[in-house]
C-alpha positions as CSV (number, residue, x, y, z in Angstrom):
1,X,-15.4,19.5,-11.7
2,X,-14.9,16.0,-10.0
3,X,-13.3,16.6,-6.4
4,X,-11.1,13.7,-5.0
5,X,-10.4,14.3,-1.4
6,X,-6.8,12.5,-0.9
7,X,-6.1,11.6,2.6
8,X,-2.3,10.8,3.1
9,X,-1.2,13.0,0.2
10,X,2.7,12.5,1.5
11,X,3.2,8.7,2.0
12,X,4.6,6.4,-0.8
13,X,1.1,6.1,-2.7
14,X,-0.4,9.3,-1.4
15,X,2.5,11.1,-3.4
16,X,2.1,9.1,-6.2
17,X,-2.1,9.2,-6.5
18,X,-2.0,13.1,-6.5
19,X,-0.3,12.9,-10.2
20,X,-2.4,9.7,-11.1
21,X,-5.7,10.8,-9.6
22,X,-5.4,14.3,-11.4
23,X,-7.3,13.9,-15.0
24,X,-9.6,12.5,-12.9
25,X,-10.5,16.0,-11.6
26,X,-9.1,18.0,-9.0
27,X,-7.3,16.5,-6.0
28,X,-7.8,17.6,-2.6
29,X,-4.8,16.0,-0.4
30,X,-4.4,15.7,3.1
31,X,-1.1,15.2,4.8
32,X,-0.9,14.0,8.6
33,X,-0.1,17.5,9.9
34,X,-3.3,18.4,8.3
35,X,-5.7,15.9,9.8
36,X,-5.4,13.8,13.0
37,X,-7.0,10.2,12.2
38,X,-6.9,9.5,15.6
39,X,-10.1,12.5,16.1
40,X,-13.0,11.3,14.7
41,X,-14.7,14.6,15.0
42,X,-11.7,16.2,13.1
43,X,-12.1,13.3,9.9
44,X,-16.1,14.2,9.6
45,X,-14.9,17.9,9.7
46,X,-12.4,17.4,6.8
47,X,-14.3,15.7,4.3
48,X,-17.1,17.7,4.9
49,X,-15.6,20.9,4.4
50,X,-14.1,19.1,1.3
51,X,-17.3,17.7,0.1
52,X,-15.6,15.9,-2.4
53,X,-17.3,13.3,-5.2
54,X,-14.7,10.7,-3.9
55,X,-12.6,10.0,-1.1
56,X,-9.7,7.7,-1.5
57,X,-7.7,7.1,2.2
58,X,-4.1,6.2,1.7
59,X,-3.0,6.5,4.7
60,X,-2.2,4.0,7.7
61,X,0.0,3.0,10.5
62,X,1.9,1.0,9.0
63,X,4.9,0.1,12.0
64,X,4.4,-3.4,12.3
65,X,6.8,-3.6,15.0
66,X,5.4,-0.8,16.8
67,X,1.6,-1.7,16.7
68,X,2.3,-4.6,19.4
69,X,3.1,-2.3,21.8
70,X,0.8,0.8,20.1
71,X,-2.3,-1.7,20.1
72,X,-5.1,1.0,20.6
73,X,-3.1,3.9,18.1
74,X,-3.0,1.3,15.5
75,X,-6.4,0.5,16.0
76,X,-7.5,3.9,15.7
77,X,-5.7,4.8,12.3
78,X,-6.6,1.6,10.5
79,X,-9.4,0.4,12.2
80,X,-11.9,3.0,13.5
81,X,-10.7,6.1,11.0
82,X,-11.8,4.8,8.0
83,X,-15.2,3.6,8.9
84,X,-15.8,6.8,9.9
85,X,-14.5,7.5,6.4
86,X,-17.3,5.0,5.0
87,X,-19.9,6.6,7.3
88,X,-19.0,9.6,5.5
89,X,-19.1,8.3,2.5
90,X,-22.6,7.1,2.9
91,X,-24.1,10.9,4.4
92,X,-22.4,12.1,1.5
93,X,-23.6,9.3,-1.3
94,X,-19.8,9.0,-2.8
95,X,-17.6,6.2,-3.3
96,X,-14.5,5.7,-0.9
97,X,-11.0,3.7,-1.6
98,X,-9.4,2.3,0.6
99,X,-5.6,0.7,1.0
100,X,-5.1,-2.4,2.9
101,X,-2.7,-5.1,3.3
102,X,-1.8,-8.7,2.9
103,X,-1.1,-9.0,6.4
104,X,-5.1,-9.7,7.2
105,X,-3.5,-13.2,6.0
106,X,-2.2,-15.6,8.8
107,X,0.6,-17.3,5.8
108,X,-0.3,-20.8,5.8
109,X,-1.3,-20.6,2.5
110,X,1.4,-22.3,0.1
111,X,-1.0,-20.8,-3.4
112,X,-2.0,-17.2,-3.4
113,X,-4.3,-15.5,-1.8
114,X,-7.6,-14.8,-3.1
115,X,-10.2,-11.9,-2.1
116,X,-12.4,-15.1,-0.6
117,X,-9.8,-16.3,1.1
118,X,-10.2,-16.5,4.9
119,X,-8.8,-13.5,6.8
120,X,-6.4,-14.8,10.2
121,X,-4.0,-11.9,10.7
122,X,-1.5,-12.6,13.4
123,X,-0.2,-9.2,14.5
124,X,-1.7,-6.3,15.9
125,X,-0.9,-4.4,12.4
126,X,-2.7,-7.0,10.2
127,X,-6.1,-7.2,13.1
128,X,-6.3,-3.3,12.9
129,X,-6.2,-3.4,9.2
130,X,-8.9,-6.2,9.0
131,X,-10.7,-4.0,11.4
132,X,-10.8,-1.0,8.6
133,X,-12.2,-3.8,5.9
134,X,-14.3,-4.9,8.2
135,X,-16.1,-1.4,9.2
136,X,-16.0,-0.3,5.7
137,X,-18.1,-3.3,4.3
138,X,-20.5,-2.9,7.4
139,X,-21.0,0.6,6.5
140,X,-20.9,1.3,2.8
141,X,-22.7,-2.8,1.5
142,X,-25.9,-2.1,4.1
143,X,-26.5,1.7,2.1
144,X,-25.4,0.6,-1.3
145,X,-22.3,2.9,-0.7
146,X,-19.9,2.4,-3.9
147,X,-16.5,1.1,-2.2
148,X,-13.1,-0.7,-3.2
149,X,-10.8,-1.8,-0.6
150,X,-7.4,-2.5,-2.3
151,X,-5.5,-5.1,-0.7
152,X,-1.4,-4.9,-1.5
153,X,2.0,-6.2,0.0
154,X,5.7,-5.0,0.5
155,X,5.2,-1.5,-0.7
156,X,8.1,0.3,-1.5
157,X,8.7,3.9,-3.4
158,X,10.5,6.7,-4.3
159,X,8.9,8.5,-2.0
160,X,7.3,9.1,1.3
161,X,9.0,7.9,4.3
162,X,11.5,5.0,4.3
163,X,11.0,1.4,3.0
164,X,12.8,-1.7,2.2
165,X,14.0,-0.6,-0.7
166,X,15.8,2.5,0.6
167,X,17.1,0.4,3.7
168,X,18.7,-1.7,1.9
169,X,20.3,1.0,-0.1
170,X,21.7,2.7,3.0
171,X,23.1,-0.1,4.9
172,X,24.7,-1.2,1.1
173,X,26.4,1.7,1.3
174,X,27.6,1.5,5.0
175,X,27.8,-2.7,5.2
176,X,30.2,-5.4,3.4
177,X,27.7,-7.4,4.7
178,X,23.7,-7.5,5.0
179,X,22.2,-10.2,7.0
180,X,18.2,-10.8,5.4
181,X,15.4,-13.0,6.2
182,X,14.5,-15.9,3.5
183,X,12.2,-17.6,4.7
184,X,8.8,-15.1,4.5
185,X,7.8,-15.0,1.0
186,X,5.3,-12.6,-1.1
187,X,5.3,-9.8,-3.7
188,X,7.1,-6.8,-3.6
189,X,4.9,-3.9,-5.3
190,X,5.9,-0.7,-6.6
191,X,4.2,2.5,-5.1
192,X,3.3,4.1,-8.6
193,X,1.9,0.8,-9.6
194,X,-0.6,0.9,-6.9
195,X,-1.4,4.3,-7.7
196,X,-2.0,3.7,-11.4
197,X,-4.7,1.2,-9.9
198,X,-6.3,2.7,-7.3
199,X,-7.0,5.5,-10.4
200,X,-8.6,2.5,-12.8
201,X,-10.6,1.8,-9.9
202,X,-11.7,5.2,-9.2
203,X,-12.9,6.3,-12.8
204,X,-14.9,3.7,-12.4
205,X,-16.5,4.1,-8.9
206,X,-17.0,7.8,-10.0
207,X,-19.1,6.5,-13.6
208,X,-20.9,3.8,-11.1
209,X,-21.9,6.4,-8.5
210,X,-23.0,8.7,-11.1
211,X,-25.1,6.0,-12.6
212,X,-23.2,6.1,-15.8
213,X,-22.6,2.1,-15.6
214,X,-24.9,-0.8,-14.6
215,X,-21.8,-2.4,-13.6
216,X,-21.0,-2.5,-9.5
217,X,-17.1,-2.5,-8.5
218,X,-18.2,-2.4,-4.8
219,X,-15.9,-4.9,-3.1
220,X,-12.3,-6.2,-2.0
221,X,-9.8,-6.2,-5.2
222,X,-6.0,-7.7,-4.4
223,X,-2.5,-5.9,-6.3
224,X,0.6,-6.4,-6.5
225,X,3.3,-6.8,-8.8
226,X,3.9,-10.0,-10.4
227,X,6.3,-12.9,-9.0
228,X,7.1,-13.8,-5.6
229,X,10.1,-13.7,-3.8
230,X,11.6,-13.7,-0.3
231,X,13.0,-10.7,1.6
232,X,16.7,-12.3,0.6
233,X,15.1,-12.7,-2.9
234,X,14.4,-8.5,-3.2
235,X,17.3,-7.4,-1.3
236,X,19.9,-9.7,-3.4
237,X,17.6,-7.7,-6.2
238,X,18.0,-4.5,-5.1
239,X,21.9,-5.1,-5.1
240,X,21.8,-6.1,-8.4
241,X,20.2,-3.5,-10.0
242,X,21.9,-0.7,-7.8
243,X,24.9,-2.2,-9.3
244,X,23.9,-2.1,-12.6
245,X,23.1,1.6,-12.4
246,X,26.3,2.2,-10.8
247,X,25.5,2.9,-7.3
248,X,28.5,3.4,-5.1
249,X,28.1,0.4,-2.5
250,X,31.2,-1.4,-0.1
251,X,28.6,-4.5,0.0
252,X,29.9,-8.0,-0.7
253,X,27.8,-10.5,0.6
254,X,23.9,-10.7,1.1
255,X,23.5,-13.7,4.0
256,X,20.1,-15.2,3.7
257,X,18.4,-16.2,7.4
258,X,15.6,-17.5,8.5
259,X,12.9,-15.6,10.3
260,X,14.2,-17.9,14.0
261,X,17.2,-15.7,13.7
262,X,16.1,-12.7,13.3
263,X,13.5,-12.2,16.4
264,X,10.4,-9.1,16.0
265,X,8.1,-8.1,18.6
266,X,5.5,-8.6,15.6
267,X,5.2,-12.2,14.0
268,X,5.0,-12.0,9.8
269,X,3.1,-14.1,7.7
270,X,5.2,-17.0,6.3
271,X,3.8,-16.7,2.6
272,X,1.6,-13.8,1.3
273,X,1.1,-13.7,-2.5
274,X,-1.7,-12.2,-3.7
275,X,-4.0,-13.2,-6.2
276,X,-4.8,-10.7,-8.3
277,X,-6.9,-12.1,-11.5
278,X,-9.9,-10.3,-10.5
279,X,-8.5,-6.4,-10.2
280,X,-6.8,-7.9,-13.8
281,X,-10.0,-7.7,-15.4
282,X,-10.3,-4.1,-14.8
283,X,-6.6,-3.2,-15.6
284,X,-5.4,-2.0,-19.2
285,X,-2.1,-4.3,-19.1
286,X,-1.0,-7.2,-16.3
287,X,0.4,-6.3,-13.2
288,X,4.1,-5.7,-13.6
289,X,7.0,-8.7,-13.1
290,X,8.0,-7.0,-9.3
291,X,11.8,-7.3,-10.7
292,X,10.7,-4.6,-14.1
293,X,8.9,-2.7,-11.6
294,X,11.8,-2.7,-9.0
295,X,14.3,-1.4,-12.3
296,X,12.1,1.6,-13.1
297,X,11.9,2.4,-9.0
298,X,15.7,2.6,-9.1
299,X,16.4,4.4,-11.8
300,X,13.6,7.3,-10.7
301,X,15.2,7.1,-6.9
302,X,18.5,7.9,-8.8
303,X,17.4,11.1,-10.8
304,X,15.1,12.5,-7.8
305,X,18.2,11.9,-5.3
306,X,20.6,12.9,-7.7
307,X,22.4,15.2,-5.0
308,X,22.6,12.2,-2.8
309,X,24.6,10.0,-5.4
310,X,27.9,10.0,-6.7
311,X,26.9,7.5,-9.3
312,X,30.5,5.9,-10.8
313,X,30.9,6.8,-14.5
């Protein structure tokens, strides 16, 4: 039987992949108390042990914020951690996926992004995750290592630790009033959509390495929902639809401000879309309008956090 190694089993993909990834084969996940991505030694020991037919790394440091003043921990997690992955990968002769992000983008862009687009990231978040791309390319194109490196933006999901989405939900309950940045535009995506794929992709990284297509997927593939909108675009949205679904909320006004007024140690990208014709090709159906994708988030939230909610009848 196939064997996925999953690394990041508990974030917001990582729980989703272990329910997409498994007719697939069986899925071998690794949470953060399991494996240390900041030891290489321990990483080689892991997926060795595992000797899995496919290793797909979902996990990241993913505190923006944080990573200015955590340069060489971010580093470590998304930059040098999976090229030791790929390296792995190649001893190994299997494919690797790996997640990445649309913050490798500086935002001067006013049309989406492409995979051929220049790179410029302006934060210590977005250089570590180029630094990941960048190792993984060096590694797996010079040995003809099968690889995809998934490129996505404003993730958000039912599960895994918090997110935009679940922010917003909290202070709606606390807040009459939510103050929220509308000047940074992109897409948000949906966890499970991700998930859903990052499986497309490995079916068919698993028939290329076993030589069962002439085709090559090797490369860098962009996702993300459909539509763009700012971050006073999806919260106004999230509002909306909690309301619909009768979420108990004391919020009565969304205030939309621009990024000036609301100061980060880490500076954003302005516009971020992503381009995503060319994963398209491989996908059974077009990436989901982020609003429909956002809907079916909220209404899962609701039944797995039914205990939380005292949803108005």
């Amino acid at each position: 039987m196939t064997r996925i190694l999953l690394i990041g089993k508990a974030g917001q993909v990582g729980h989703e992949l272990q329910q997409m990834l498994m007719p697939l084969g069986r899925v071998v996940g690794v949470a953060r108390d399991e494996l240390d991505l900041t030891q290489v030694e321990q990483i080689r020991q892991v997926i060795q042990t595992a000797q899995p037919d496919l290793i797909v790394n979902a996990a990241a440091y993913t505190a923006v914020d944080k990573a200015e003043s955590e340069v060489e921990l971010a580093q470590a997690i998304n930059g040098t951690a999976p090229t030791v992955m790929a390296e792995e990968a190649r001893s190994l002769k299997i494919p690797l996926i790996h997640i990445s992000t649309d913050y490798v983008f500086d935002g001067s862009q006013s049309t989406p992004y492409r995979e051929i687009d220049p790179t410029n990231p302006i934060g210590v978040y977005g250089q570590s995750k180029l630094a990941g791309e960048i190792g993984i390319q060096q590694v797996c194109e010079e040995s003809a290592t099968p690889y995809a490196i998934l490129r996505t933006a404003w993730v958000y999901g039912t599960y895994g630790k918090g997110n935009f989405v679940k922010t917003m939900l909290r202070l709606g309950k606390e807040r009459e009033e939510v103050r929220v940045v509308a000047d940074q535009i992109g897409s948000p995506t949906w966890a499970a959509d991700i998930a859903r794929t990052i499986a497309v992709l490995s079916r068919g990284l698993l028939a290329e390495a076993n030589g069962q297509t002439p085709l090559s997927l090797s490369g860098i593939y962009h996702f993300a929902n459909s539509g763009a909108a700012s971050w006073y675009d999806f919260a106004v949205a999230i509002f909306e639809e909690a309301q619909a679904l009768k979420l108990p909320l004391r919020l009565r006004q969304v205030v939309p401000i621009t990024t000036a007024e609301y100061p980060t140690p880490a500076q954003r990208p302005a516009y971020s879309v992503l381009a995503c014709q060319k994963v398209g090709k491989l996908l059974p159906a077009p990436p989901t309008q982020w609003r429909q994708a956002l809907r079916q988030m909220l209404t899962e939230y609701i039944h797995a956090h039914e205990s939380n909610y005292s949803v108005r009848r």
